[in-house]
C-alpha positions, 0 to 999 in steps of 0.5 A, a space after each residue: 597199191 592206189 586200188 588198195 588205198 581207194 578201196 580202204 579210204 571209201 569204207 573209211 569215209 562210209 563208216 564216218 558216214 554212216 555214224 552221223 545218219 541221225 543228225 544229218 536226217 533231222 538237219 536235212 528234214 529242218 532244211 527241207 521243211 525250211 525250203 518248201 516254206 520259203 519256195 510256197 512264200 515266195 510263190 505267194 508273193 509272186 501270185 500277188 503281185 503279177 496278179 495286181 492285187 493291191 491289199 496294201 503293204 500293211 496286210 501283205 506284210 501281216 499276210 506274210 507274217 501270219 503264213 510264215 507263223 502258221 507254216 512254222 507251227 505247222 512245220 515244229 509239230 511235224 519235226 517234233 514228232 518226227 523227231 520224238 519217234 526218232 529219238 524215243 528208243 533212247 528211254 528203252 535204251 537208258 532202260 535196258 542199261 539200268 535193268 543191266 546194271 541191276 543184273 538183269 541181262 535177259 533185255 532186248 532193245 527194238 529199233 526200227 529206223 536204221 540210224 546210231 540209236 539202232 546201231 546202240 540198241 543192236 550193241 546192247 543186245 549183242 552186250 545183253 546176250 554174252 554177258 548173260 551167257 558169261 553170267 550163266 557160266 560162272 553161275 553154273 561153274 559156281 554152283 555145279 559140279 564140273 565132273 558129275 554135273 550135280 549141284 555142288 556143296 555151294 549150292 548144297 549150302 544155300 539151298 538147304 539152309 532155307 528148306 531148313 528153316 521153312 518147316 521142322 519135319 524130320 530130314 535125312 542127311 546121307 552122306 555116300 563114298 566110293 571107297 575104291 574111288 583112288 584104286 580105279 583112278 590108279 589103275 584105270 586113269 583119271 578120264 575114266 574115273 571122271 566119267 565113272 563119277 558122272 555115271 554114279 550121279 546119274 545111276 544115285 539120282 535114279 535111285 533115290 527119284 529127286 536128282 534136286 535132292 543130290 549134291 556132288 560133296 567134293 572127290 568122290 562123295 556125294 551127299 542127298 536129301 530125304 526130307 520129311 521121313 517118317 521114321 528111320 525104318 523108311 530111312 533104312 529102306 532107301 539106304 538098302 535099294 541105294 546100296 543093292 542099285 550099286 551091287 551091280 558094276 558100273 560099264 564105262 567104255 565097255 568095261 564093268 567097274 565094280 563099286 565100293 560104297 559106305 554111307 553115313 546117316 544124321 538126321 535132322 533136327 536130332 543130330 544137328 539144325 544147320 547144314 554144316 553140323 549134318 554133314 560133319 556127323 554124317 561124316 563121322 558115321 560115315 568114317 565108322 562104317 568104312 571100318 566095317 567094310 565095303 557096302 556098310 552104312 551107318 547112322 550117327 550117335 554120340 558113341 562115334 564121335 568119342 571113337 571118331 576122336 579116338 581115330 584122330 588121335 591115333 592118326 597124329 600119333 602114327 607119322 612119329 611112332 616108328 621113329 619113337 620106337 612105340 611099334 614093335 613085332 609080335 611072332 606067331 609060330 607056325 606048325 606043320 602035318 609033322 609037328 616042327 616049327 614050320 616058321 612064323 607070322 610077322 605080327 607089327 604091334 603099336 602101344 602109344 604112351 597116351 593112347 596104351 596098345 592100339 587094335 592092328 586093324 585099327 592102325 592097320 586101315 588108317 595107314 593104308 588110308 594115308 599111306 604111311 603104310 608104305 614106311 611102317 611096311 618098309 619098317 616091318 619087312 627089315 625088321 622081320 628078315 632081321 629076326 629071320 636071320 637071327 633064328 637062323 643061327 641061334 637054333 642053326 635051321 631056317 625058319 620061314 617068315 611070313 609078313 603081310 603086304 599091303 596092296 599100297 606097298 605092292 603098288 608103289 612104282 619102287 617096291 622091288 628095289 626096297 624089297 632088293 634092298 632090305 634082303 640085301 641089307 639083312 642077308 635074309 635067304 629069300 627062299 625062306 621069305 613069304 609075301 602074304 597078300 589079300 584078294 582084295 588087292 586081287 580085284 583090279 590089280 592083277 595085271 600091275 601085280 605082274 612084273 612084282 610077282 615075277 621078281 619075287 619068283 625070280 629071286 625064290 621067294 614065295 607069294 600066300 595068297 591070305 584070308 582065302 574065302 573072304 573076297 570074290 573069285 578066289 579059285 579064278 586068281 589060284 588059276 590065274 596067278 602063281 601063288 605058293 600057299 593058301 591061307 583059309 581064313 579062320 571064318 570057315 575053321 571057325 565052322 568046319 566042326 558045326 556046319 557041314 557046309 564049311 567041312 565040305 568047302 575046306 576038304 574041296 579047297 585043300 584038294 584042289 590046292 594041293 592038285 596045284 602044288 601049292 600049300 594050306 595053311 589053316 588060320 585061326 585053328 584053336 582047338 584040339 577037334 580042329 586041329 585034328 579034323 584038318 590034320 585028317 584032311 592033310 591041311 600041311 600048316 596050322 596057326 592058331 592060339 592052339 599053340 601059341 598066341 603072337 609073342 615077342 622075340 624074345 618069347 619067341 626064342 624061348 619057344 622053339 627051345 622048349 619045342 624042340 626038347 619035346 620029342 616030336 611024338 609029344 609036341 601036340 600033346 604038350 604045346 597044344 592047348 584048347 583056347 578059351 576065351 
């Protein structure tokens, strides 16, 4: 313990020491200049005086004083000089604070002689160099984007604002989303989703050959520059070579991720001259051409902003219109290859008091944008086995009901438990029960489908896999997935009678679907030819204005009233009408 204490004691004692080096070295140089003096005066003296040598008191005296006198001149140039070179750096050290205190953090104080001002230079160094890099941190914290890298909507705003200003050349705003950006984060977490964002700066900088003109814009969107355009044809053709770069899927951790994108262009100086106005029309374009579908771009007007408030007010509208009784379902029957009602489609229709009846695809995708298609989808599911149930004992048969699913509803962790408890509630017969769900939901969610696809075969109810040939892989997910219809999109019904294309994709596809046990609905069937040609190629249900339009219960009921007092050899010949437009 003694040894412990002495070792302590003398690095106390050292320190101590160690903080007076320049004090001690100029009283100990004053000191030693002091000695010498006195030692050579002395000496001088003694000479003298053992030399006999007799100038008399006076100039002895004034010998002495004038030695004395020289030797302290002497000595006072010698020490302030000294001491100037050793007490200079405190100017460099009181400049270096000042140039800190203005911001500057990049200064370096020099001091050769090891005493407290070397001491003081090396702690404003080492003070310099952390706070710049703490400085260089929160700048690059504030002005770029964690995740992807890019210069932020901070950096956006500052920098552009002044580009605007210097010159009046035409500016191209784009405004860019990853539209499935919240599936991939879901379904393939939300690290991998990170790095795909940084990826797709990276791949979006190389297309567009200036990464200083890309910014990270919040989310999933990013926002670059075109500066000094010449016309919007040259516009055009960037937006193009960006849309094809992302056709090709993005690999992270060896797995391929395919890229939704839309794009939203405004153009200075036409659509706005400061950077907020732009990016909120880029906004509004950007918004329009999502509700034209995956890989769409669109340049900003006046006629999508009134369609943008249009949206908006339908969005306010939607969270109180179950509850206000404005949503409502519309039935479209139907027919089978022998001419009986073989069920329906379950159509949710919404007619706002202020708005008049809103387009369902409208409404449709806004839901499914904010999720509130899960309680409108939870509304239309009871509501339709409701109807279900009662056809059944108004006419005493049962009717298939059809109802779309929305890939949001599917997704949601308590999606059987609600479907479990609205057949209970309605005392519907799941067998009579179809699920209809698009491919779209298909693409990067098959296997959390799984254990929800089971249980809607495990309690007998049937899956239709709906709007067949508008997605991608379709004939790999019949293969993989047990689906119990098909339903060919009204796309290729539209051109099975014009283009020989299409009659050869149909007659192949219900071949193929029926080896699979599986059947095929036709949508979309509207006139006589049609139905006949399909009818020639055993296509066993139809749907279609031919025979009716989507209608109320009430219609509904009548409907199969009249339909069933026709024989059965005349029910084309009377129900089904060619449509007009």
């Amino acid at each position: 313990m003694r040894k412990i204490k002495t070792k302590k004691t003398k690095k106390l004692k050292t320190k101590k020491l160690n903080h007076y080096r320049l004090s001690s070295k100029i009283v100990s140089t004053t000191i030693f200049m002091a000695a010498i003096f006195l030692a050579i005066l002395i000496a001088i003296i003694s000479f003298l005086l053992l030399n006999e040598w007799n100038f008399g008191i006076e100039l002895t005296y004034a010998g002495a004083v004038f030695v004395l006198i020289l030797f302290l001149i002497i000595m006072g140039i010698i020490l302030s000089r000294r001491i100037r070179l050793t007490l200079s750096p405190i100017d460099d050290i009181l400049k270096a604070i000042d140039e800190i205190k203005q911001g500057k953090f990049d200064v370096h104080v020099n001091v050769l002689d090891k005493n407290e001002l070397k001491d003081v230079a090396n702690a404003i160094n080492t003070m310099s160099k952390d706070i710049g890099e703490q400085v260089n941190l929160v700048y690059r914290n504030f002005l770029y984007d964690a995740v992807s890298g890019l210069k932020n909507r901070r950096a956006c705003h500052s920098e552009i604002e002044g580009m605007l200003s210097s010159y009046n050349d035409k500016t191209a705003f784009c405004l860019i989303d990853i539209i499935n950006m919240k599936s991939i984060n879901m379904l393939r977490g939300q690290a991998v989703g990170d790095e795909l964002l940084m990826a797709f700066g990276n791949r979006l900088s190389a297309a567009t050959g200036d990464k200083e003109k890309v910014y990270a814009n919040g989310g999933s969107e990013f926002l670059f520059i075109l500066p000094k355009i010449i016309n919007l044809e040259s516009v055009d053709k960037i937006i193009k070579q960006v849309i094809e770069k992302f056709r090709v899927p993005l690999t992270i951790h060896e797995v391929q991720i395919d890229i939704q994108i839309n794009l939203g262009i405004a153009i200075f100086p036409f659509d706005g001259k400061k950077i907020d106005e732009l990016i909120k029309k880029c906004d509004t374009a950007l918004f329009k051409a999502k509700q034209a579908g995956a890989q769409k771009y669109v340049f900003y007007n006046d006629q999508i902003t009134k369609e943008v408030k249009y949206t908006s007010q339908i969005r306010e509208q939607m969270p109180d219109a179950i509850g206000r009784g404005q949503m409502y379902l519309n039935f479209q029957p139907l027919i089978d290859i022998k001419n009986e009602v073989y069920g329906f489609e379950a159509l949710v229709r919404w007619k706002s008091p202020t708005l008049g009846e809103i387009n369902p695809q409208i409404f449709v995708n806004l839901a499914e944008e904010s999720h509130l298609i899960i309680p409108i989808g939870a509304w239309v599911l009871e509501q339709a086995c409701r109807a279900q149930v009662q056809m059944a004992k108004i006419f005493e048969r049962q009717f298939v009901m059809s109802i779309n699913v929305s890939p949001v509803q599917l997704l949601q962790k308590d999606f059987i438990e609600v479907l479990k408890k609205i057949i209970d509630d309605t005392g519907m017969d799941p067998h009579y029960l179809v699920l209809e769900i698009t491919e779209s939901v298909l693409i990067d969610s098959t296997f959390a489908l799984e254990e929800t696809i089971n249980y809607i075969h495990g309690i007998k109810a049937r899956i239709a896999l709906d709007d067949f040939g508008t997605g991608n892989a379709s004939l790999a997910y019949l293969r993989k997935l047990p689906f119990d219809t098909l339903k060919i999109d009204k796309s290729f019904i539209d051109g099975i009678l014009e283009q020989r294309k299409d009659y050869s994709i149909v007659g192949s596809v219900i071949d193929l679907v029926h080896n699979l046990n599986m059947k095929v609905v036709a949508e979309g069937v509207e006139s006589r030819k049609q139905y006949e040609f399909l009818k020639q190629i055993s296509c066993d249900i139809y749907q279609g204005f031919l025979f009716s339009k989507p209608i109320d219960f009430e219609e509904t009921i009548e409907y199969v009233d009249q339909f069933y007092k026709v024989a059965k050899a005349r029910r084309i010949d009377v129900f089904a009408k060619d449509f007009e437009e």
